[in-house]
Structures are given as structure tokens and as C-alpha cells.
TIMI-2910 file (N, C-alpha, C, CB; in pm, 1 decimal, decimal comma, always signed):
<rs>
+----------+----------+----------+----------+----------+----------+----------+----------+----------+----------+----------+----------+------+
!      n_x !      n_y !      n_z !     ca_x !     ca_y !     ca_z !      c_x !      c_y !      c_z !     cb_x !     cb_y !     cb_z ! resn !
+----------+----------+----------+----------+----------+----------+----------+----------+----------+----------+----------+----------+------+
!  +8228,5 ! +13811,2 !  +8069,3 !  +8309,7 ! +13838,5 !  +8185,6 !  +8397,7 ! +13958,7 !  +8156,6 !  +8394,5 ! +13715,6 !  +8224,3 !  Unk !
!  +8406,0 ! +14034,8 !  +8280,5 !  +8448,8 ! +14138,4 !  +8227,8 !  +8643,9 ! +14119,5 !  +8241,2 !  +8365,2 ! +14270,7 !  +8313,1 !  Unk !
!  +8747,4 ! +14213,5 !  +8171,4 !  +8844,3 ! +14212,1 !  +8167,9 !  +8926,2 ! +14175,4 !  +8305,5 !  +8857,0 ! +14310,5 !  +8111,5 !  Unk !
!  +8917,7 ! +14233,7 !  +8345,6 !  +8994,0 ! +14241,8 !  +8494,0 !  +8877,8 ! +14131,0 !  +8618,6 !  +8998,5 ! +14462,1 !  +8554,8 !  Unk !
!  +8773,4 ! +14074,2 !  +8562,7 !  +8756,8 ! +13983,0 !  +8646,8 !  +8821,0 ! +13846,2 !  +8668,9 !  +8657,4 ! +13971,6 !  +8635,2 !  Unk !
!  +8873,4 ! +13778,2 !  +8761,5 !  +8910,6 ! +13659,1 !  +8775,6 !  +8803,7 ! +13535,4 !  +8761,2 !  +8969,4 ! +13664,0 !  +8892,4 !  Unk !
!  +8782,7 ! +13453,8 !  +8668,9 !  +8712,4 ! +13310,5 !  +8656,5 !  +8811,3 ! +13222,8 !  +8727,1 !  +8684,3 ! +13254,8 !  +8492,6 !  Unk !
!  +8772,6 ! +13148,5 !  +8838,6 !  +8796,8 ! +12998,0 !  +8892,4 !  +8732,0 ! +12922,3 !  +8851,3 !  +8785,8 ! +12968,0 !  +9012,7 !  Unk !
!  +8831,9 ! +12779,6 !  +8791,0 !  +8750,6 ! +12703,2 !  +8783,0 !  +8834,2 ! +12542,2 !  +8846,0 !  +8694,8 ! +12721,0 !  +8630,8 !  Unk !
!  +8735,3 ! +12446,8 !  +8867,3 !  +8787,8 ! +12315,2 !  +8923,1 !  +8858,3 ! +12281,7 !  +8852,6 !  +8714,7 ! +12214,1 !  +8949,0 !  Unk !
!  +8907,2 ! +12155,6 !  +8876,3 !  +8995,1 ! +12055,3 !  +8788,2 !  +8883,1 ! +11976,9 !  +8681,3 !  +9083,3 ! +11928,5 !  +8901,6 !  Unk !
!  +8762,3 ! +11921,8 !  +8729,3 !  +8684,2 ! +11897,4 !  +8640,3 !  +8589,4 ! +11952,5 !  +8549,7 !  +8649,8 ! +11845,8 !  +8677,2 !  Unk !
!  +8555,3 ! +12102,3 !  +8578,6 !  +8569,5 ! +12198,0 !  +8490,9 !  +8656,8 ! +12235,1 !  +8371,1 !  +8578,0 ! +12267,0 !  +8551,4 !  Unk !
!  +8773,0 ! +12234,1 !  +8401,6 !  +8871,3 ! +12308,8 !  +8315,0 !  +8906,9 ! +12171,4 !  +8248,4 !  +9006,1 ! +12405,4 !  +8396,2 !  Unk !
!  +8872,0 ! +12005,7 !  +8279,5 !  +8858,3 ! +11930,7 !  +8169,8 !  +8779,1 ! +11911,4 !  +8092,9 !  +8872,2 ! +11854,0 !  +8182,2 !  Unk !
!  +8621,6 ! +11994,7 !  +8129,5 !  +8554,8 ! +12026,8 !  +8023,9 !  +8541,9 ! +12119,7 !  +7909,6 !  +8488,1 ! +12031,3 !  +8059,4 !  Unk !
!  +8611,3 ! +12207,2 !  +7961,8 !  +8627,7 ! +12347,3 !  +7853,4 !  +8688,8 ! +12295,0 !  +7682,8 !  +8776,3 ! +12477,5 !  +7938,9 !  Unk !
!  +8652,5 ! +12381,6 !  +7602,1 !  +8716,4 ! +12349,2 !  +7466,4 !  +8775,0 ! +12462,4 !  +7479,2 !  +8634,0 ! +12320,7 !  +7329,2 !  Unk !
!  +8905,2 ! +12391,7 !  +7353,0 !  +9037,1 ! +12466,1 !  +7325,9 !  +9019,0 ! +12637,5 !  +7378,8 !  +9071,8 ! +12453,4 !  +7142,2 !  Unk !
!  +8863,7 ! +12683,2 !  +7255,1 !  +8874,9 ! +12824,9 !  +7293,0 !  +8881,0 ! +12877,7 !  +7399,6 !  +8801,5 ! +12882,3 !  +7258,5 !  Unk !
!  +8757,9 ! +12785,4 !  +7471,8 !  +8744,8 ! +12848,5 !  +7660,0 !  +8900,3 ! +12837,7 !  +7673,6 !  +8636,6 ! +12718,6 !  +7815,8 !  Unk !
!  +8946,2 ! +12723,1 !  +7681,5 !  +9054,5 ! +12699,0 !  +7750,8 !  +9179,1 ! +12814,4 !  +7727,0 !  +9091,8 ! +12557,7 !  +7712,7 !  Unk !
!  +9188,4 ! +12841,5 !  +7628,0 !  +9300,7 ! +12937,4 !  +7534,3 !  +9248,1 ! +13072,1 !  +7642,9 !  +9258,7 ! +12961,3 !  +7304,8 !  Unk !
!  +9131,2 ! +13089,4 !  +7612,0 !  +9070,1 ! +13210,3 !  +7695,7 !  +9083,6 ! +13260,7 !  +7842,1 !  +8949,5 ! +13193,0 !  +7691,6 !  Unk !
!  +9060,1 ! +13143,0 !  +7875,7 !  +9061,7 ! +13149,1 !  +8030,8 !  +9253,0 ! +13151,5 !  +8049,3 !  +8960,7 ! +12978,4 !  +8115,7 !  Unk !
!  +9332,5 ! +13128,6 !  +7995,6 !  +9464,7 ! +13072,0 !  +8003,8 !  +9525,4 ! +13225,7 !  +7953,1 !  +9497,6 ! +12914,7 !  +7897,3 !  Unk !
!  +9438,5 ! +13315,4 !  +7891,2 !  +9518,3 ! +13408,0 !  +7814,4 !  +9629,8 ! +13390,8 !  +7739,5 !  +9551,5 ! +13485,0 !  +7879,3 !  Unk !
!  +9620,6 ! +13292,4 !  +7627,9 !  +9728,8 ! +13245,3 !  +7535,8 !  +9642,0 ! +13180,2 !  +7444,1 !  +9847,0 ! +13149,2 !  +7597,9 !  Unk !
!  +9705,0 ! +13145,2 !  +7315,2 !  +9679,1 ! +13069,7 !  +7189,4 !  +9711,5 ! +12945,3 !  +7133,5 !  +9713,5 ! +13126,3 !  +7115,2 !  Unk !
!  +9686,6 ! +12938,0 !  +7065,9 !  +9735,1 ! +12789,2 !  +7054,5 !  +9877,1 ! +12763,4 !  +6996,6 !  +9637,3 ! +12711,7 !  +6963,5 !  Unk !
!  +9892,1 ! +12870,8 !  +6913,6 ! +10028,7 ! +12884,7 !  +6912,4 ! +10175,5 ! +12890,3 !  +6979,0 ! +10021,4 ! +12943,4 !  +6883,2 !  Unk !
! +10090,3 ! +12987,3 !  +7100,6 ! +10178,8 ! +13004,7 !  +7196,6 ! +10215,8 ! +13147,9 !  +7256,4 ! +10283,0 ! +12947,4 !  +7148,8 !  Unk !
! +10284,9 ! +13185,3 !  +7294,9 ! +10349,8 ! +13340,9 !  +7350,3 ! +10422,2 ! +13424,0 !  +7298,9 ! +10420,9 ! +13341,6 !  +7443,8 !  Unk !
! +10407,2 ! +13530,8 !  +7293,5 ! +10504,6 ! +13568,1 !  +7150,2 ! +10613,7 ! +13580,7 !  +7258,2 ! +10466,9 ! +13734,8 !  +7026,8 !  Unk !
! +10732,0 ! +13621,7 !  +7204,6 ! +10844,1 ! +13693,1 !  +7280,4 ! +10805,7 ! +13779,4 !  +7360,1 ! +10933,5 ! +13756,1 !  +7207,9 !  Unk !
! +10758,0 ! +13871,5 !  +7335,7 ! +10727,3 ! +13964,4 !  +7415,2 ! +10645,3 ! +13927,5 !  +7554,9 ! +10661,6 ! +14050,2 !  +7333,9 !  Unk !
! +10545,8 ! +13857,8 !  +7523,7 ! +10469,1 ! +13819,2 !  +7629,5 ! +10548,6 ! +13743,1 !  +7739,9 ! +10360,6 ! +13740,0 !  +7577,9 !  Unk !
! +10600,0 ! +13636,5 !  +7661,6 ! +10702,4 ! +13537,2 !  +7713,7 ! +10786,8 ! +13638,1 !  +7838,5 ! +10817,8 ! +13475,2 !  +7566,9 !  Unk !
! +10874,5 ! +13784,0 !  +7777,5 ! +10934,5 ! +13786,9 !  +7861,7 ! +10871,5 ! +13917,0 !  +7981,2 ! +11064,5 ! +13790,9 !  +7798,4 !  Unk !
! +10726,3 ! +14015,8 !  +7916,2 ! +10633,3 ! +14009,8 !  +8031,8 ! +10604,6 ! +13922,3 !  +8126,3 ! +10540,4 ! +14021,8 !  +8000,0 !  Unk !
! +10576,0 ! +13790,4 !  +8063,5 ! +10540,5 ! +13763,9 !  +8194,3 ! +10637,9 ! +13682,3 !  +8303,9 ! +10422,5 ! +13696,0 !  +8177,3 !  Unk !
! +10809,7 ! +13662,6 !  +8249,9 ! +10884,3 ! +13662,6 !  +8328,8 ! +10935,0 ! +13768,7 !  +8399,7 ! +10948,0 ! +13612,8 !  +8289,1 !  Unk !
! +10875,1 ! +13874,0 !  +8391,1 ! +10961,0 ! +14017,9 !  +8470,8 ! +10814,4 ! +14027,4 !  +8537,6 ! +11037,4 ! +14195,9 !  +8352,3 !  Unk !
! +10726,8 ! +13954,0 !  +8521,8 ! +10606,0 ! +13966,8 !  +8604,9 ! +10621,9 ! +13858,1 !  +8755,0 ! +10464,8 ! +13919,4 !  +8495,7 !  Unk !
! +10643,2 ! +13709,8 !  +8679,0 ! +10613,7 ! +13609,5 !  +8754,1 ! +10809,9 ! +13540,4 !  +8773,2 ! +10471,9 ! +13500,6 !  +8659,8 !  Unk !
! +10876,1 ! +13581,0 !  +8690,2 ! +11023,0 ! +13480,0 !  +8702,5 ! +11018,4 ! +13381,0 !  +8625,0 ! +11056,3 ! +13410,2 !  +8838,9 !  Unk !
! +11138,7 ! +13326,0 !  +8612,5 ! +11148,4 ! +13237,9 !  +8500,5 ! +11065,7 ! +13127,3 !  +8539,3 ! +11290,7 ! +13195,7 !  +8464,7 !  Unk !
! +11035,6 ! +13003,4 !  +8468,9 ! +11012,1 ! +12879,0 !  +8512,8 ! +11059,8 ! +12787,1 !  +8557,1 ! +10981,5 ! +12839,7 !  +8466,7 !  Unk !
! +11154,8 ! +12765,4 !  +8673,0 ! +11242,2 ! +12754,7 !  +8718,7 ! +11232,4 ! +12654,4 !  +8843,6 ! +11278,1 ! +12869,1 !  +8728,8 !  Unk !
! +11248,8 ! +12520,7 !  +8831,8 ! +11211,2 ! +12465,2 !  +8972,6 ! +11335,1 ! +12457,8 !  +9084,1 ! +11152,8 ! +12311,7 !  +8950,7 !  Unk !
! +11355,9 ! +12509,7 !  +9202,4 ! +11427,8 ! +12518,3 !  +9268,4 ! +11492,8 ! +12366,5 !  +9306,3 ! +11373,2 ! +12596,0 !  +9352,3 !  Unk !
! +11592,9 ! +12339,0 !  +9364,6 ! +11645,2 ! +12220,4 !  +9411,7 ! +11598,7 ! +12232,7 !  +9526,6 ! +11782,8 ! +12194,2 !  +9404,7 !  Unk !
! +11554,8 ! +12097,0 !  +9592,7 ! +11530,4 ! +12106,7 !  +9789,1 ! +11668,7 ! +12066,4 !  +9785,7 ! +11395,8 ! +11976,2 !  +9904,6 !  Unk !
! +11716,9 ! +12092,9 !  +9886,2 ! +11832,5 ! +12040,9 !  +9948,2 ! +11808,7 ! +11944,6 ! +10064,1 ! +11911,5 ! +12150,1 !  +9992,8 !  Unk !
! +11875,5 ! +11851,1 ! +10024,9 ! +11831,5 ! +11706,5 ! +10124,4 ! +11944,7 ! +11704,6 ! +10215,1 ! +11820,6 ! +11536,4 ! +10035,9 !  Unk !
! +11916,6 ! +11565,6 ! +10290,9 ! +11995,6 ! +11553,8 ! +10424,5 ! +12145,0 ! +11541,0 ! +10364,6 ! +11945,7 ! +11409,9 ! +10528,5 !  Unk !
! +12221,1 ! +11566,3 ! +10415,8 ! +12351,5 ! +11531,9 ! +10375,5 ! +12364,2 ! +11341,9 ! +10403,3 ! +12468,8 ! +11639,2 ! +10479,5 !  Unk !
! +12441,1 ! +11328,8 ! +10289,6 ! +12481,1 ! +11171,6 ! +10320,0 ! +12481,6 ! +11122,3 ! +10421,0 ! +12587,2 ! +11132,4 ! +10293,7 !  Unk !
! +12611,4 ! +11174,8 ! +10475,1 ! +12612,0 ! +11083,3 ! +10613,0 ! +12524,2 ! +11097,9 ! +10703,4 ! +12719,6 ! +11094,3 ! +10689,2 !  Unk !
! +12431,2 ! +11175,1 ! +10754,5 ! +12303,7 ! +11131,4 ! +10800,7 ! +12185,2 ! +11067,9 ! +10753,8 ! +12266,3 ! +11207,7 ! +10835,4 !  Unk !
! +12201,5 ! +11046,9 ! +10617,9 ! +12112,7 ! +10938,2 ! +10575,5 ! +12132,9 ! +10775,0 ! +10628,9 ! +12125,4 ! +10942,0 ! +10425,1 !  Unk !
! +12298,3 ! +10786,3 ! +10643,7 ! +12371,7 ! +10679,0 ! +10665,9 ! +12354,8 ! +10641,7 ! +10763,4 ! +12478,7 ! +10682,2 ! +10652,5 !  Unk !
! +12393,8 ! +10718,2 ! +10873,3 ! +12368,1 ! +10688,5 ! +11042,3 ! +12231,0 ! +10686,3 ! +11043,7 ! +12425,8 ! +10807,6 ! +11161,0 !  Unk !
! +12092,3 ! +10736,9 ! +11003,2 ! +11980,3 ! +10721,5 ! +11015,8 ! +11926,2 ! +10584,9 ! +11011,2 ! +11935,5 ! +10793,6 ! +10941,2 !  Unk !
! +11995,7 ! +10488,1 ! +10933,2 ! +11988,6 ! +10347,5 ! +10904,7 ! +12010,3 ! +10294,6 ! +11042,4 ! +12094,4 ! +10294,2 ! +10794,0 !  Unk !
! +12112,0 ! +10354,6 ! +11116,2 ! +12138,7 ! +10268,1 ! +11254,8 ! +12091,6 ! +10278,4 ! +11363,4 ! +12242,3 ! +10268,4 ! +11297,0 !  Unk !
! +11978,7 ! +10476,4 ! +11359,0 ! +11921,2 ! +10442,1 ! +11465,1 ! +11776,7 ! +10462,4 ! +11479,2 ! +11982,0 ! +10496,2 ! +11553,3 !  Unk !
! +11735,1 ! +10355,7 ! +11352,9 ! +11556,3 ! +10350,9 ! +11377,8 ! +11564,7 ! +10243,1 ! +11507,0 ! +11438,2 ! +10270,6 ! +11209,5 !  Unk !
! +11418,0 ! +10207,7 ! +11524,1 ! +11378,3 ! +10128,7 ! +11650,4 ! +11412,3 ! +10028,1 ! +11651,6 ! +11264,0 ! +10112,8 ! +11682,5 !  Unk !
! +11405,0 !  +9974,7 ! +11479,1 ! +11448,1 !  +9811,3 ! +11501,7 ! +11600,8 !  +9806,9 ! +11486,7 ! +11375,1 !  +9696,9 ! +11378,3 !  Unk !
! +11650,4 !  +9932,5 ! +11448,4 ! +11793,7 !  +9895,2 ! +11446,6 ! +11860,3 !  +9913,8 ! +11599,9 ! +11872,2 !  +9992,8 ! +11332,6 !  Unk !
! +11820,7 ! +10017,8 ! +11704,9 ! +11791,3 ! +10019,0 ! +11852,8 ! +11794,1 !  +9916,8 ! +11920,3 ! +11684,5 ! +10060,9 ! +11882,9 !  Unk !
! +11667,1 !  +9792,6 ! +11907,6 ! +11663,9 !  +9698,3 ! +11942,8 ! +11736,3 !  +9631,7 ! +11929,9 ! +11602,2 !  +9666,1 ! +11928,7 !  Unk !
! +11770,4 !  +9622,1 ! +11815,1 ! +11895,0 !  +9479,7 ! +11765,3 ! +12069,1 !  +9534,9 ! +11893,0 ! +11961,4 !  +9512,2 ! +11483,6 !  Unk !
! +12094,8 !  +9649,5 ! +11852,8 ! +12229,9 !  +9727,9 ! +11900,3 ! +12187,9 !  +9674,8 ! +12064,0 ! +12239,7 !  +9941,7 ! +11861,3 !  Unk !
! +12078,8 !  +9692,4 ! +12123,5 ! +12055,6 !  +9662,0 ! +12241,1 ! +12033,0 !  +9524,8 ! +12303,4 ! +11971,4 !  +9726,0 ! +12259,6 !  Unk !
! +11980,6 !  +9449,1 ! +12170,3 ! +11965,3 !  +9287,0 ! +12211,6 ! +12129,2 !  +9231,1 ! +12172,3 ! +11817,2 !  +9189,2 ! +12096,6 !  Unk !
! +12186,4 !  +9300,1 ! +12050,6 ! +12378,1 !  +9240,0 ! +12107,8 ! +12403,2 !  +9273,4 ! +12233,7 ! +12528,6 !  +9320,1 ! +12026,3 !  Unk !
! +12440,7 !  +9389,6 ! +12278,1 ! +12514,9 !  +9416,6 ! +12416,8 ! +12441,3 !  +9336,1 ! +12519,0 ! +12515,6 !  +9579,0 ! +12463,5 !  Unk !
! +12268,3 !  +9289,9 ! +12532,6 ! +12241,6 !  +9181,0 ! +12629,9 ! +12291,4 !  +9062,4 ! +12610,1 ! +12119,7 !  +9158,2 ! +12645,9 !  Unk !
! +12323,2 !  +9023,6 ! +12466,0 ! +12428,6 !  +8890,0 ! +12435,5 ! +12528,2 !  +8888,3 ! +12487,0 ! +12475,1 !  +8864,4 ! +12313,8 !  Unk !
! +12591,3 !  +8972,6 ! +12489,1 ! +12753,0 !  +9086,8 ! +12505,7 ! +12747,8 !  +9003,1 ! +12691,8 ! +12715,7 !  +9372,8 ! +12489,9 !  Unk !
! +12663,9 !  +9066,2 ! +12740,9 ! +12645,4 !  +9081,2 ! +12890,6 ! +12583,4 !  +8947,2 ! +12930,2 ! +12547,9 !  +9212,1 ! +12934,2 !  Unk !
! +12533,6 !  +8838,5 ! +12888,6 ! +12525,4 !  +8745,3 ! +12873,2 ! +12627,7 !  +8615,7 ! +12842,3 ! +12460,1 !  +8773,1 ! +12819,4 !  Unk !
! +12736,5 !  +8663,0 ! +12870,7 ! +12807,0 !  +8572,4 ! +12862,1 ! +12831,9 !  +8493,6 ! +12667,4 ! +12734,6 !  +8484,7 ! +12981,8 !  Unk !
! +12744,7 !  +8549,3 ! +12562,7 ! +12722,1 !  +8513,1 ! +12434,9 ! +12775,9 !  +8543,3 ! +12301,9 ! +12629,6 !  +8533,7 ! +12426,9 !  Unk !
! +12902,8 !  +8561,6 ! +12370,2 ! +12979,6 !  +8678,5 ! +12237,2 ! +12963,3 !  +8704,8 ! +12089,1 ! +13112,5 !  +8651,9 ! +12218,8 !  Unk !
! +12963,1 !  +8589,7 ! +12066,5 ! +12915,8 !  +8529,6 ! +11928,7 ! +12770,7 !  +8562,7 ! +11916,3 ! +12936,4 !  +8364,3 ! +11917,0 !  Unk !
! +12706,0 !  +8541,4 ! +11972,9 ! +12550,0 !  +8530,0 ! +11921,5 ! +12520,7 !  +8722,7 ! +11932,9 ! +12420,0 !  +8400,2 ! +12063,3 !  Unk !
! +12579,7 !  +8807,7 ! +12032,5 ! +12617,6 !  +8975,6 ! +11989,6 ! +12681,6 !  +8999,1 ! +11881,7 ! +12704,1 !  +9050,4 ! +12081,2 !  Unk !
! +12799,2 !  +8963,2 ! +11899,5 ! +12817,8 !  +8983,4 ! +11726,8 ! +12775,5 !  +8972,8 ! +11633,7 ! +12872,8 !  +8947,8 ! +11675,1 !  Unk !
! +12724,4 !  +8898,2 ! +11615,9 ! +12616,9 !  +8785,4 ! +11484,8 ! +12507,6 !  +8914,0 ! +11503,2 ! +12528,7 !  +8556,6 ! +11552,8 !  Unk !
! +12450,8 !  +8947,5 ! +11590,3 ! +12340,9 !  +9063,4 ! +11615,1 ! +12355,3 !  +9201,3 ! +11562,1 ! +12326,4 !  +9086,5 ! +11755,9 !  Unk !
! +12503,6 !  +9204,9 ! +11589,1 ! +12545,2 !  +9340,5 ! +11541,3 ! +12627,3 !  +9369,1 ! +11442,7 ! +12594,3 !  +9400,9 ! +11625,5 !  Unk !
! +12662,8 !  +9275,2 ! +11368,4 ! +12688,4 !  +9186,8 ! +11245,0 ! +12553,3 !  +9246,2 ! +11136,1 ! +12677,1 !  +8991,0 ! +11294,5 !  Unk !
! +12466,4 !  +9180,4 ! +11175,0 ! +12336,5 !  +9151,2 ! +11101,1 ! +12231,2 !  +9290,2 ! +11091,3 ! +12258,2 !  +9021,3 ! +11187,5 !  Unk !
! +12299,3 !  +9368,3 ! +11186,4 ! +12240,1 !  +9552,9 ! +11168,6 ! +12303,6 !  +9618,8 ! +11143,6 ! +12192,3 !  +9637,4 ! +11263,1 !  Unk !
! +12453,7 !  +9577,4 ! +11101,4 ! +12537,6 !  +9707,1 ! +11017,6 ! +12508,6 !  +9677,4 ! +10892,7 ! +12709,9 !  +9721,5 ! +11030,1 !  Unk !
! +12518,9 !  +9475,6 ! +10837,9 ! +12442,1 !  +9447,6 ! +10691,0 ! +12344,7 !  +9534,8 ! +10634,9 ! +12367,4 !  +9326,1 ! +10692,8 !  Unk !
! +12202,9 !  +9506,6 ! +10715,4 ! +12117,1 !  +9549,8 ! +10701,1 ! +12092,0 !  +9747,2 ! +10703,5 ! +12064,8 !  +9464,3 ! +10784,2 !  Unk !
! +12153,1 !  +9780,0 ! +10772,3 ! +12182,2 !  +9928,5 ! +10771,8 ! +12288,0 !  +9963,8 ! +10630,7 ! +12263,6 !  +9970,3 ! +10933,4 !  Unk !
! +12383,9 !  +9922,3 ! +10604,5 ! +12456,1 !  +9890,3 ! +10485,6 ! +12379,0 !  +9884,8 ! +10356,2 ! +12518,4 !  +9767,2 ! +10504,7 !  Unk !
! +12280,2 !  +9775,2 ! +10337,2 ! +12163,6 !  +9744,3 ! +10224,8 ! +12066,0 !  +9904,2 ! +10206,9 ! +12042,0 !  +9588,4 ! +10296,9 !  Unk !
! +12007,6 !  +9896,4 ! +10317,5 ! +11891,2 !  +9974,0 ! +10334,0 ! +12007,8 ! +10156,8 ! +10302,0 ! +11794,1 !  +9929,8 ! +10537,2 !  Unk !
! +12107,2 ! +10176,5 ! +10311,7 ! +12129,1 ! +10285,5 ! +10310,5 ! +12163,1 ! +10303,4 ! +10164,7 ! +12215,6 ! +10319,4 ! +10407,8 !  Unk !
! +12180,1 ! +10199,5 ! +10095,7 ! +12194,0 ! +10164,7 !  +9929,7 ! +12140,1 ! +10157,3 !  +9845,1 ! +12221,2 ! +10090,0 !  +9892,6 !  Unk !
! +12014,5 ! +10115,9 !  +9867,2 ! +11835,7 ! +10106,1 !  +9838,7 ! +11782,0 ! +10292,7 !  +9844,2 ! +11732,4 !  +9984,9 ! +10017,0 !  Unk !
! +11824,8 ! +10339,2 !  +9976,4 ! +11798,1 ! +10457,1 ! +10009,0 ! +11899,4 ! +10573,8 !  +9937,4 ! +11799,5 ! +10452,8 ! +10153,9 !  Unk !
! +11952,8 ! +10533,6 !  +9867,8 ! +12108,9 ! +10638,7 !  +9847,8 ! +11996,8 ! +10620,3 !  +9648,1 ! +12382,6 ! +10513,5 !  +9892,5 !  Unk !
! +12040,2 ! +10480,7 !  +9644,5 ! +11988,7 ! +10490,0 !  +9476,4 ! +11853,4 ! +10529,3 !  +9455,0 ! +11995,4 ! +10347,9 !  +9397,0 !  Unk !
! +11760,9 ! +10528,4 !  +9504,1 ! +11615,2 ! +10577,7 !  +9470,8 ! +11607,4 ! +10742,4 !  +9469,2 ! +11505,1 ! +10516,5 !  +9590,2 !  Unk !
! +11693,3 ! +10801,1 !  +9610,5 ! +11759,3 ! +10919,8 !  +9592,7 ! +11743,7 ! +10962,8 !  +9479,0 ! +11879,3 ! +10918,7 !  +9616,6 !  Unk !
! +11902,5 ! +10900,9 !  +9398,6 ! +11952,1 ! +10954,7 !  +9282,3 ! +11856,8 ! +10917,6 !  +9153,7 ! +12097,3 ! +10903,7 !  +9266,4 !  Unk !
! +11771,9 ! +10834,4 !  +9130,8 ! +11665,8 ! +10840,5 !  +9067,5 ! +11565,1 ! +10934,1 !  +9040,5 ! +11626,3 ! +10772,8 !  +9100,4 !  Unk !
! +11531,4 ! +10989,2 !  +9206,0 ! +11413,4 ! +11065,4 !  +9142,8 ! +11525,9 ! +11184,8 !  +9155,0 ! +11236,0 ! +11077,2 !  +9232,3 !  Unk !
! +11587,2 ! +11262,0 !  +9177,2 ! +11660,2 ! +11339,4 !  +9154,6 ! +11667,2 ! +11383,0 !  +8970,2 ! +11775,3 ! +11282,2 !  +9226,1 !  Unk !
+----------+----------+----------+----------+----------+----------+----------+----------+----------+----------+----------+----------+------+
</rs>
């Protein structure tokens, strides 16, 4: 292959290759990069560097808890309690979707900071 040609290869390809192919096709050694190369090929390509995503801010993670569908429903089946003459049994309703919005935003806050 000549210098300046590009080889592609699959994923199950390039788990067949030995070290040399592999070193070859990779343009590096087994050793590694010297300095120099190292910092060619950061003034080529940039450091190695994984950017942060920037996620939702908190408090809309927070309020997001209160207005999926089933949390909708519930907010809407209290106020028919509400309007029903059932005070207690709305409350208890809307009671039981700030809990649950509460849990789920805690569950959702720590897995966050996990894979983070």
C-alpha cells in the first residue's frame, strides 16, 4: 500500500490483524509516541480532551418530575377530588405525586452524579 493511501478496515477486521498490521495501520509502535509525534499530532488533531455536555439545569430536572403524564393525571385526578366534594382523598393524590416526584427526582439527581 502505498504511503499516502488510506486502508479502512471493520471492527472485525482490525480484531484480526496482528500487533504488526495493527502498529502499521495505527502508525505507532508498541512503545508508543515519541514527544515529538505526541505533540505533532496535537497541533494536528488537539489534545485528547473530552468536552463536558452541559445538562439541564437542576431545577428543571426537578419540575420535569411533575409534569410527565402520569404525574398530569394524578394533579388532575386531585383537583376532580378537590371538585368533588373529597378533600382528603385530593390531597392524599397530590400528596402521593409530590412523594413520588420527590423520589424519582433523587434516583434521577444521583445516577446523574454517577455517570458524571
Amino acid at each position: 500500500m502505498k504511503e499516502n493511501e488510506k486502508q479502512s478496515y471493520t471492527n472485525d477486521e482490525i480484531a484480526r490483524l496482528s500487533d504488526n498490521e495493527l502498529f502499521d495501520c495505527l502508525k505507532t509502535r508498541q512503545t508508543g509516541l515519541s514527544a515529538a509525534e505526541v505533540k505533532g499530532h496535537q497541533e494536528t488533531y488537539g489534545k485528547n480532551i473530552l468536552k463536558e455536555k452541559k445538562g439541564k439545569p437542576v431545577y428543571l430536572v426537578f419540575l420535569g418530575n411533575f409534569t410527565s403524564l402520569m404525574a398530569i393525571l394524578l394533579w388532575c385526578g386531585g383537583a376532580v377530588a378537590l371538585l368533588a366534594d373529597m378533600a382528603e382523598l385530593g390531597i392524599a393524590i397530590w400528596l402521593v405525586n409530590v412523594i413520588n416526584g420527590v423520589f424519582s427526582f433523587w434516583q434521577e439527581y444521583r445516577a446523574g452524579k454517577a455517570t458524571d
